[in-house]
BALUMTOR-660319 format. One record per atom (N, C-alpha, C): residue number from 0; residue in one letter; atom name; x, z, y. Coordinates in steps of 0.02 Angstrom, whole numbers, plus 50000, padded with zeros to 5 digits. Each point is the difference from the previous one (the first is absolute). Example, Ala and Ser with C-alpha at 12.3 -4.5 7.8 and 13.67 -1.06 7.14 Angstrom:
# residues 2
<pt><k>0</k><r>A</r><a>N</a><east>50660</east><up>50390</up><north>49716</north></pt>
<pt><k>0</k><r>A</r><a>CA</a><east>49955</east><up>50000</up><north>50059</north></pt>
<pt><k>0</k><r>A</r><a>C</a><east>50045</east><up>50000</up><north>50060</north></pt>
<pt><k>1</k><r>S</r><a>N</a><east>49982</east><up>49964</up><north>50053</north></pt>
<pt><k>1</k><r>S</r><a>CA</a><east>50042</east><up>50003</up><north>50059</north></pt>
<pt><k>1</k><r>S</r><a>C</a><east>49961</east><up>50037</up><north>50055</north></pt>
//
This chain:
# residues 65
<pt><k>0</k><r>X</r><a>N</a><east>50129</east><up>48674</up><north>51791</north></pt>
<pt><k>0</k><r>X</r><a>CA</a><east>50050</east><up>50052</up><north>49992</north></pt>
<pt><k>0</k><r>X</r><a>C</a><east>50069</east><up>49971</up><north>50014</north></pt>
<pt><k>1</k><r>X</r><a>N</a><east>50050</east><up>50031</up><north>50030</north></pt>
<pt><k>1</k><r>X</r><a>CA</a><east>50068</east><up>49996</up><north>50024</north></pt>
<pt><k>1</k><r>X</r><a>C</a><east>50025</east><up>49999</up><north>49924</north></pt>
<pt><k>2</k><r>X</r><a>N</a><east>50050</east><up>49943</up><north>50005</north></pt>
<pt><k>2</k><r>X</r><a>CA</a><east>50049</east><up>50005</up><north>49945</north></pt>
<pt><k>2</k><r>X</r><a>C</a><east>50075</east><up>50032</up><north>50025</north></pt>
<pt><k>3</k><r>X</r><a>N</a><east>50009</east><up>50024</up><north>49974</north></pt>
<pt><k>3</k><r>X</r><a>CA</a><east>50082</east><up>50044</up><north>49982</north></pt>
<pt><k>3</k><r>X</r><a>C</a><east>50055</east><up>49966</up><north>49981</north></pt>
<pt><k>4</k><r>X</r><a>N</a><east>50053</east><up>50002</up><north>50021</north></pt>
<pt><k>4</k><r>X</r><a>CA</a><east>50046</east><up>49965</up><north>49993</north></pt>
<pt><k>4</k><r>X</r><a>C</a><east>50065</east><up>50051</up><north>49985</north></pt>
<pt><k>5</k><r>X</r><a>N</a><east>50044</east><up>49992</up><north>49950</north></pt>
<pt><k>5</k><r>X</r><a>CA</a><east>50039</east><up>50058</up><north>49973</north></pt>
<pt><k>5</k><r>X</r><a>C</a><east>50073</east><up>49984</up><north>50058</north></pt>
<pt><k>6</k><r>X</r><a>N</a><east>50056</east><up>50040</up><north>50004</north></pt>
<pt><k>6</k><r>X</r><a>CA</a><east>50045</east><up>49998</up><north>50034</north></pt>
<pt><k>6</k><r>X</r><a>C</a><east>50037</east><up>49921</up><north>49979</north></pt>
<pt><k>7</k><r>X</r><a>N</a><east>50008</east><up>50016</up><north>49941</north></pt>
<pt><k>7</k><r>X</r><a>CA</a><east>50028</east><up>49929</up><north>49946</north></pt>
<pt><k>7</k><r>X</r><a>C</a><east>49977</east><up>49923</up><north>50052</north></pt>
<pt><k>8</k><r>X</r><a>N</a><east>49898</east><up>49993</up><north>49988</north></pt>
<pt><k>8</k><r>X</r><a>CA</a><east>49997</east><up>49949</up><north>50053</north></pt>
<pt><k>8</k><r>X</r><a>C</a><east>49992</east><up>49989</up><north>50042</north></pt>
<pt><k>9</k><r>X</r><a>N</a><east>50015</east><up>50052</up><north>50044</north></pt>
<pt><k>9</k><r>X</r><a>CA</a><east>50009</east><up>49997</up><north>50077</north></pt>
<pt><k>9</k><r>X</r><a>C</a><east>50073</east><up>49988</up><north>50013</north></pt>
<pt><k>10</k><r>X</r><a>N</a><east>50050</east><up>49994</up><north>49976</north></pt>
<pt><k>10</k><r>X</r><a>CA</a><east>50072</east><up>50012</up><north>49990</north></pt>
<pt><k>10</k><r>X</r><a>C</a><east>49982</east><up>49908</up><north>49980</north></pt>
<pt><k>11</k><r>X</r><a>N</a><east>49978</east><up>49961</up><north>49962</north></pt>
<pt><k>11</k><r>X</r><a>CA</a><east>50015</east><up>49956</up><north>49976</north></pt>
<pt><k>11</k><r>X</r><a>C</a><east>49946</east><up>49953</up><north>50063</north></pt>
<pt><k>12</k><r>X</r><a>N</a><east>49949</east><up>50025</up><north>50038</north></pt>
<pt><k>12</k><r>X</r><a>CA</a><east>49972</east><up>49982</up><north>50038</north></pt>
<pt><k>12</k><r>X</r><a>C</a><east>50046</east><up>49988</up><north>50080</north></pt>
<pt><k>13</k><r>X</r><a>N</a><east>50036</east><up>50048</up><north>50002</north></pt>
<pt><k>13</k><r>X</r><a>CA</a><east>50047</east><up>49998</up><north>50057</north></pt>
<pt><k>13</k><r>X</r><a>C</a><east>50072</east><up>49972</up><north>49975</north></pt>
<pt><k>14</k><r>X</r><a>N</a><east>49996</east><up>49976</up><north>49921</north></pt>
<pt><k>14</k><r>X</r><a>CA</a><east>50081</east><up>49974</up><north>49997</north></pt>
<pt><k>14</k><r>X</r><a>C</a><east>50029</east><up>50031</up><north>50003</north></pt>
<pt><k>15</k><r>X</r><a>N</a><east>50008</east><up>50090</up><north>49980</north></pt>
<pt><k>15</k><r>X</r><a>CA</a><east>50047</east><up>50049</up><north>50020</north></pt>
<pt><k>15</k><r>X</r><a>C</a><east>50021</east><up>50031</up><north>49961</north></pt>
<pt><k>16</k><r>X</r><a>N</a><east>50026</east><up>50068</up><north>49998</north></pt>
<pt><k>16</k><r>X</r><a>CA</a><east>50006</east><up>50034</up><north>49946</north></pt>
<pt><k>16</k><r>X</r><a>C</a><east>49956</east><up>50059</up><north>49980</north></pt>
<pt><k>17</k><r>X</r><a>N</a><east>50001</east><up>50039</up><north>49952</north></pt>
<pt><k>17</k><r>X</r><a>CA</a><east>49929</east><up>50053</up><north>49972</north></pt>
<pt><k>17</k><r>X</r><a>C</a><east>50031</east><up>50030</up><north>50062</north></pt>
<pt><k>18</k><r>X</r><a>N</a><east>50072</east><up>50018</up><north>50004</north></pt>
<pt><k>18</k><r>X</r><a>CA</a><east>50025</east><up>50041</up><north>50021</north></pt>
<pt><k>18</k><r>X</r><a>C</a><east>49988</east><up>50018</up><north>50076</north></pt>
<pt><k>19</k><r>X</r><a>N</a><east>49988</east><up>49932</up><north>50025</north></pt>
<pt><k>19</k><r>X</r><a>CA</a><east>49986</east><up>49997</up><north>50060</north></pt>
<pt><k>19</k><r>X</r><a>C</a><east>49937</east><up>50004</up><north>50047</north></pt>
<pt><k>20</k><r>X</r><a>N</a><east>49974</east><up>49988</up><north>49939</north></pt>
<pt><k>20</k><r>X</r><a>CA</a><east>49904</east><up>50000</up><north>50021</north></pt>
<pt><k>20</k><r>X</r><a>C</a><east>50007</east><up>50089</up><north>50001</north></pt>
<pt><k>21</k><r>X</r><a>N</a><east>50024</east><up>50055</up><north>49951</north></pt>
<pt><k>21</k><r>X</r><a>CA</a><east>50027</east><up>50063</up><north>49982</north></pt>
<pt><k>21</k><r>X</r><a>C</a><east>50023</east><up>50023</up><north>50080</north></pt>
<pt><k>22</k><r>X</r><a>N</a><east>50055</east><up>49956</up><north>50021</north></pt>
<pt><k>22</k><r>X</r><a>CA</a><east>50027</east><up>50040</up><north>50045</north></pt>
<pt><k>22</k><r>X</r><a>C</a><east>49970</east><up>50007</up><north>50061</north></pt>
<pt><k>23</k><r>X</r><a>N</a><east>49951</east><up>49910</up><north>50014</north></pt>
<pt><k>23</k><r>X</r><a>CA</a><east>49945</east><up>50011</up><north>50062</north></pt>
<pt><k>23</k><r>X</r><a>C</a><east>49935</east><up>50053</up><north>49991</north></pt>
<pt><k>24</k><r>X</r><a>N</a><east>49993</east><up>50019</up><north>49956</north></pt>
<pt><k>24</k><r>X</r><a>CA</a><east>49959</east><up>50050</up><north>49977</north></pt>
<pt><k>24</k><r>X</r><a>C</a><east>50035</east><up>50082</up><north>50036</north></pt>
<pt><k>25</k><r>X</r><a>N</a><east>50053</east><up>49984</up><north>49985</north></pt>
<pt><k>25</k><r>X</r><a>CA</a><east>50028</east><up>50072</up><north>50025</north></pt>
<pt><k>25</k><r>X</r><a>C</a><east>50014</east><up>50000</up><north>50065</north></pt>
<pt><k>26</k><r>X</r><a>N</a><east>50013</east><up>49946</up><north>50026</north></pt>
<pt><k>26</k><r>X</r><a>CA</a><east>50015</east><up>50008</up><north>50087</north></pt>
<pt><k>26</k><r>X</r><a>C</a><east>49935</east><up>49999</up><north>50014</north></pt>
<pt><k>27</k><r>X</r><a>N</a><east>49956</east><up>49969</up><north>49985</north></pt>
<pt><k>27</k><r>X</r><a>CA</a><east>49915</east><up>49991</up><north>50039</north></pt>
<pt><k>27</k><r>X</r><a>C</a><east>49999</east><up>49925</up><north>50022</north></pt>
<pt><k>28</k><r>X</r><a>N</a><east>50061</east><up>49944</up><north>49977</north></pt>
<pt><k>28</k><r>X</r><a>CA</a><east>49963</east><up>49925</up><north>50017</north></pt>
<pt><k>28</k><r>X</r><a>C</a><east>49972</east><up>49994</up><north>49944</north></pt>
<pt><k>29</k><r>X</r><a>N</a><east>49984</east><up>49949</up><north>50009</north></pt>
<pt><k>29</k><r>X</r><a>CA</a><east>49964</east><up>49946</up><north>49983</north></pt>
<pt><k>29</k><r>X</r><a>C</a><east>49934</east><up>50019</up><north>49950</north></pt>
<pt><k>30</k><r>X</r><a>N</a><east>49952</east><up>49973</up><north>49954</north></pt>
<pt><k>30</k><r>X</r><a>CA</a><east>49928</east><up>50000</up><north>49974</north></pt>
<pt><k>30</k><r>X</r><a>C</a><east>50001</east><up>50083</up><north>49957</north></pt>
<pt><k>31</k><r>X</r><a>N</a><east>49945</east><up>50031</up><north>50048</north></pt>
<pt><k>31</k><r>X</r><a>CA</a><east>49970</east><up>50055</up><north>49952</north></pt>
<pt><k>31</k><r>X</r><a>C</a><east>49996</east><up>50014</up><north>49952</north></pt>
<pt><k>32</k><r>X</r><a>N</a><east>50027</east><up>50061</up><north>49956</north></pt>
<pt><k>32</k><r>X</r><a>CA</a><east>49973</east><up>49999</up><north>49948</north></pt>
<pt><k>32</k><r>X</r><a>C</a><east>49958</east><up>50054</up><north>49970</north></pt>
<pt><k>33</k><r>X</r><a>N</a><east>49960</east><up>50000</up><north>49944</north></pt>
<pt><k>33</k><r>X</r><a>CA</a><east>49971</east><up>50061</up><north>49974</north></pt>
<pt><k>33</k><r>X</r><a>C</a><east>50022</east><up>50026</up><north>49949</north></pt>
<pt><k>34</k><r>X</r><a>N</a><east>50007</east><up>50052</up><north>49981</north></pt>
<pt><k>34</k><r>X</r><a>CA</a><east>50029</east><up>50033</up><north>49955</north></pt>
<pt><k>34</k><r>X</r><a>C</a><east>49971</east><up>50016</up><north>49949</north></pt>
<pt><k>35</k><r>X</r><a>N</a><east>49978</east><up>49984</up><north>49946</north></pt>
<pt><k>35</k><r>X</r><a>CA</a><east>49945</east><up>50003</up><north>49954</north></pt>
<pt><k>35</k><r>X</r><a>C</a><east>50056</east><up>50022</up><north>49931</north></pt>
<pt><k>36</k><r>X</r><a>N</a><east>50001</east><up>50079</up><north>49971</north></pt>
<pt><k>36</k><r>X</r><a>CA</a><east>50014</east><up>50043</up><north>49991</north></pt>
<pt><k>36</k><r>X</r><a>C</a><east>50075</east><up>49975</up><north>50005</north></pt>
<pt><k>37</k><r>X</r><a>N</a><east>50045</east><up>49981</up><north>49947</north></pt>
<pt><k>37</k><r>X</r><a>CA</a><east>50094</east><up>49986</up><north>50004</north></pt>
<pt><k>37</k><r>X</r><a>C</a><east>49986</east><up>49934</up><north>50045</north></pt>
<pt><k>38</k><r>X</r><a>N</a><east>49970</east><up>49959</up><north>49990</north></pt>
<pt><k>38</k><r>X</r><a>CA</a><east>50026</east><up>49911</up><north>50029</north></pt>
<pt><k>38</k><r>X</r><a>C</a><east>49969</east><up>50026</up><north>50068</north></pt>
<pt><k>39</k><r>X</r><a>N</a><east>50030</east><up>49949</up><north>50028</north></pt>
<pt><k>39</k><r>X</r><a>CA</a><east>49971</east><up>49979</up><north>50088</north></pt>
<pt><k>39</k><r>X</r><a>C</a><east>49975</east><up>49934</up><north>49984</north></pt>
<pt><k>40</k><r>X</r><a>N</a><east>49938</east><up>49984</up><north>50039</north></pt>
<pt><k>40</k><r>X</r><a>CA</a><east>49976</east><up>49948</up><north>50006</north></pt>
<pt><k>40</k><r>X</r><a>C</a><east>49992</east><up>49955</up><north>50053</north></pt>
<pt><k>41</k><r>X</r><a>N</a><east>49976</east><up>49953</up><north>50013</north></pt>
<pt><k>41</k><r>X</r><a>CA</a><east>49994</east><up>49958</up><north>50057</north></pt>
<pt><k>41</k><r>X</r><a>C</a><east>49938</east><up>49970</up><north>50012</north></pt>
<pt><k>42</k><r>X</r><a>N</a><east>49959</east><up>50015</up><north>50045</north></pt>
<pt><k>42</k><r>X</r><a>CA</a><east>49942</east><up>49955</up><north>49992</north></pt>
<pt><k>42</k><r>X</r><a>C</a><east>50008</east><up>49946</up><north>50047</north></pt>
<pt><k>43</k><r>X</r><a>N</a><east>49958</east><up>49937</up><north>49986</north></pt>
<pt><k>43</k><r>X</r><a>CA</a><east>50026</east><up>49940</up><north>49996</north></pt>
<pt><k>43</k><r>X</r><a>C</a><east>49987</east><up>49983</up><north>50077</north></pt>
<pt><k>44</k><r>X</r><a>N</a><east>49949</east><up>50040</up><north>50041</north></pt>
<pt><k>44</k><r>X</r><a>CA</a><east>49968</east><up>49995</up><north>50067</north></pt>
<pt><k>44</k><r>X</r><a>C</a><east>50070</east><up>50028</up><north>50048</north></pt>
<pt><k>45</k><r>X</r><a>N</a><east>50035</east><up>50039</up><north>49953</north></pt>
<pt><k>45</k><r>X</r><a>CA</a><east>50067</east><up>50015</up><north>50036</north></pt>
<pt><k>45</k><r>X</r><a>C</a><east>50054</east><up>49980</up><north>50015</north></pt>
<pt><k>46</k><r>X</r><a>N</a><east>49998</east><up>49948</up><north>49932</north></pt>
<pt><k>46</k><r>X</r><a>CA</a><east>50062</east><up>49951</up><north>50027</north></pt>
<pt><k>46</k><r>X</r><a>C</a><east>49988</east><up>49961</up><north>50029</north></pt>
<pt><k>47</k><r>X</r><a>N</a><east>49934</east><up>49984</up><north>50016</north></pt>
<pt><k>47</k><r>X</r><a>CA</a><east>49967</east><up>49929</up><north>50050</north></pt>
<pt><k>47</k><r>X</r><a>C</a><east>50010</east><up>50049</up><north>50059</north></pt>
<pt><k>48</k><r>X</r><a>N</a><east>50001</east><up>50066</up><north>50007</north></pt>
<pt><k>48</k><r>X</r><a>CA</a><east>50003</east><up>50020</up><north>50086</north></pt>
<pt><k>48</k><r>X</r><a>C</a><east>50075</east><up>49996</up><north>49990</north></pt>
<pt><k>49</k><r>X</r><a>N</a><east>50042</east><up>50010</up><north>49966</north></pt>
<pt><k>49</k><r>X</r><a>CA</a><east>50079</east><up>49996</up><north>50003</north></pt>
<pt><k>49</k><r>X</r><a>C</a><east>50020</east><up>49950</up><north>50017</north></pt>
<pt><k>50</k><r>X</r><a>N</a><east>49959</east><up>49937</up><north>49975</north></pt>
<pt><k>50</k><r>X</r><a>CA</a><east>50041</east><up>49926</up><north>50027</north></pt>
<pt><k>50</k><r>X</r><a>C</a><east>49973</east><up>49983</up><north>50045</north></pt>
<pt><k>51</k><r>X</r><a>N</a><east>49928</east><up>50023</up><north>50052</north></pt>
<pt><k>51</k><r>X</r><a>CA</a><east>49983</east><up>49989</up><north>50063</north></pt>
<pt><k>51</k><r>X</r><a>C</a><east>50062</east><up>50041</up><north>50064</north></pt>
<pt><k>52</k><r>X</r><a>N</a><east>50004</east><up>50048</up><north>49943</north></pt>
<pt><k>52</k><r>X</r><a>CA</a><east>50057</east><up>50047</up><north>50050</north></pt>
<pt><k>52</k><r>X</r><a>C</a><east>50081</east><up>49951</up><north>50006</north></pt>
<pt><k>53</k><r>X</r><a>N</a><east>50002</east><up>49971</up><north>49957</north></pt>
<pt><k>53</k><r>X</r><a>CA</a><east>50086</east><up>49969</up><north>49986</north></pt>
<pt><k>53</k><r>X</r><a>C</a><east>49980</east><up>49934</up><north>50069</north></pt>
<pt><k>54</k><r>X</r><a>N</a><east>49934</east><up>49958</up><north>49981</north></pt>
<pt><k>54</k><r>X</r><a>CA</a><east>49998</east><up>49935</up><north>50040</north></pt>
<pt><k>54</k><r>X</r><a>C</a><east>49982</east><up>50035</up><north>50065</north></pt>
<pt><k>55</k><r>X</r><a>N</a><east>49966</east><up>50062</up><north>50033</north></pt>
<pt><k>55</k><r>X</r><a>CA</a><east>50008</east><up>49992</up><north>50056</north></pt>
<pt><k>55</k><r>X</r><a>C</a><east>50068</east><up>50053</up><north>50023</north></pt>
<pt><k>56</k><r>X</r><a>N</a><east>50041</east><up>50030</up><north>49954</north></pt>
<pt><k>56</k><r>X</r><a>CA</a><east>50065</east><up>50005</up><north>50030</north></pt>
<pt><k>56</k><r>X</r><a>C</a><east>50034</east><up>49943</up><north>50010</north></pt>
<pt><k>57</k><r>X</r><a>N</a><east>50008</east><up>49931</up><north>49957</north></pt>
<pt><k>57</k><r>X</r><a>CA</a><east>50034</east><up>49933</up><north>50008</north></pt>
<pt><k>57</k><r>X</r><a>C</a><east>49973</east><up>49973</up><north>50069</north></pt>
<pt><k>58</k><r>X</r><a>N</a><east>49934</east><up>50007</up><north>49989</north></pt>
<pt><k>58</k><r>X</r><a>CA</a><east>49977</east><up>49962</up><north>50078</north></pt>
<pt><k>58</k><r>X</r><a>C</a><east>50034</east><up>50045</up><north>50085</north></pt>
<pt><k>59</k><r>X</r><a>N</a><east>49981</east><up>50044</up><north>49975</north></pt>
<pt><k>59</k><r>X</r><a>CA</a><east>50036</east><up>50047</up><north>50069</north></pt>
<pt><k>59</k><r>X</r><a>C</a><east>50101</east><up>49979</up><north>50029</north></pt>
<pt><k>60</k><r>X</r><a>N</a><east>50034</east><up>50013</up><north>49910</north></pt>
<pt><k>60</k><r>X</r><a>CA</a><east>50056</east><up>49969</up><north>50010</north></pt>
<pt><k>60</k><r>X</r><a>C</a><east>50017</east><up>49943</up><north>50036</north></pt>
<pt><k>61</k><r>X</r><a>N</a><east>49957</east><up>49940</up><north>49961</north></pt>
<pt><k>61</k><r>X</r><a>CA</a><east>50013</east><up>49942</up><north>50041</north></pt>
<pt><k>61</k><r>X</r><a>C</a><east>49979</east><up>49976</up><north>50067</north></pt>
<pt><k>62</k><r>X</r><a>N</a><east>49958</east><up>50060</up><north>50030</north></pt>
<pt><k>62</k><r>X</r><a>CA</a><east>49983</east><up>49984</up><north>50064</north></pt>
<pt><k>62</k><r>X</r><a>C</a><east>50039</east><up>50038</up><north>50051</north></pt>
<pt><k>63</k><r>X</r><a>N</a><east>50058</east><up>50042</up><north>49960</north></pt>
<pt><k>63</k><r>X</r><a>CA</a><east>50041</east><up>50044</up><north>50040</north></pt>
<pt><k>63</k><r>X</r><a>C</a><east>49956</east><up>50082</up><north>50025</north></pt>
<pt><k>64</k><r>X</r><a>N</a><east>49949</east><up>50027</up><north>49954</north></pt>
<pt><k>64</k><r>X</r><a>CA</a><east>49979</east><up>50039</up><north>50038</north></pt>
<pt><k>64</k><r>X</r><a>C</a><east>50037</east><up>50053</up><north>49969</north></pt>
//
């Protein structure tokens, strides 16, 4: 079973703020979440596709594409 991860440690997972993990939620970046009735959640398979998504945007950067 997928473990869940609350906004709190995904925010402390990215070094950021609640606020900000909040605000990529509202534009549509960065890791999925589910909404499980008031909280949003994160499952953990999502932030592993979020940081495949960050390293192959870094790789593209540094190759100029």
């Amino acid at each position: 079973m997928d473990r869940y991860l609350t906004t709190s440690e995904v925010a402390e997972r990215y070094r950021t703020a609640e606020s900000t993990v909040r605000y990529w939620r509202h534009i549509g970046y960065g890791p999925r979440g589910v909404k499980v009735g008031r909280r949003v959640l994160y499952p953990e398979a999502e932030l592993t596709r979020f940081d495949q998504e960050l390293l192959d945007e870094r790789a593209n950067w540094a190759l100029g594409a």
